[in-house]
N, C-alpha and C positions, 0 to 999 in steps of 0.2 A: 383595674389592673388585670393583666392575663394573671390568670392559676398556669399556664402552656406554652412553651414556646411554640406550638402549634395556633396559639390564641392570637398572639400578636399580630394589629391590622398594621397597615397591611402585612401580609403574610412575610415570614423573610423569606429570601432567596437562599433556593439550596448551595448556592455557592459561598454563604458567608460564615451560617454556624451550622458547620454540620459533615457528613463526610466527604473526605476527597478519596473514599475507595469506592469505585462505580461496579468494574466488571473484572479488573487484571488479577484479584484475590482470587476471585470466586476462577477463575482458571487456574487456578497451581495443579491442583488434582490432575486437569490435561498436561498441562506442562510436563510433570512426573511421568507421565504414561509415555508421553513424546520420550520420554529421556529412559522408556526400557524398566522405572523402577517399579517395585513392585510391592505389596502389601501397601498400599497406598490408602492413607486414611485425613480426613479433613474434620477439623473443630474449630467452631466456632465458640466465641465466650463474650460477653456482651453485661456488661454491670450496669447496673440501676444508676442515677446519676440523680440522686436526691438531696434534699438540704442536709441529710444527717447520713450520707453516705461516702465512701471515700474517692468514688467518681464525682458527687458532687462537688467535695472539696475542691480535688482538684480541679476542676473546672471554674469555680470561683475562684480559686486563688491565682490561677495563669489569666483567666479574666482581668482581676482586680492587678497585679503586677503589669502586664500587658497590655492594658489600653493604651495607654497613648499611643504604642504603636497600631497597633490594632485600630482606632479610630480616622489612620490616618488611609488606612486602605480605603480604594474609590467606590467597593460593597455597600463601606459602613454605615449606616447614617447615625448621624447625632442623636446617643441616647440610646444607640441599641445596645451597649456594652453596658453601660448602666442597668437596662431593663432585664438582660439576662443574668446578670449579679444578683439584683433582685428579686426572680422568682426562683434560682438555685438556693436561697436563703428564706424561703419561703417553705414553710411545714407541708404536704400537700402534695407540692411536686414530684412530679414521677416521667422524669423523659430517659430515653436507652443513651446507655454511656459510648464510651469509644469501646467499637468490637475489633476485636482478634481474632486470626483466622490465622488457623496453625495445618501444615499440613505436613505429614508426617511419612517417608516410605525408606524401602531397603535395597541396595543398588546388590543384583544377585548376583553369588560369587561364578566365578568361572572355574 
């Protein structure tokens, strides 16, 4: 059994567990600057997603409530909802949780 969702053969597709933020976060900072503001600052924050963590939980728990829909997407295959349930509940595990990316500026007075 994988210890990683990195482990699993075949490998999954980044399209089914994993992020849908590619590039449009990672631009707010320009965006901000486009828009004139200023003191412009960007954070990211990114939780551990362990069996005894609270990114893990919830990832098991929306997991486990949500299959069956989730199984039903044309990604899924048979068993992968299953298999990531069980190494989320797996001692061991260590994959990055859902990141936040905060960005922060101050529109200057006139």
């Amino acid at each position: 059994m994988p210890q990683s969702l990195h482990e699993i053969e075949p490998p999954p597709d980044p399209g089914r567990f994993s992020t849908d933020c590619t590039d449009w976060a990672l631009d707010l900072p320009h965006t901000a600057a486009r828009l004139d503001l200023t003191g412009i600052e960007m954070r990211t924050t990114c939780p551990t997603a362990a069996f005894d963590t609270l990114m893990g939980r919830f990832w098991r728990l929306t997991l486990e409530q949500l299959a069956p829909e989730i199984e039903k997407l044309p990604t899924i295959r048979p068993g992968d909802t299953a298999n990531v349930v069980v190494l989320l509940s797996r001692p061991g595990l260590v994959e990055l949780g859902m990141a936040t990316i905060t960005v922060t500026a101050t529109r200057p007075s006139n």
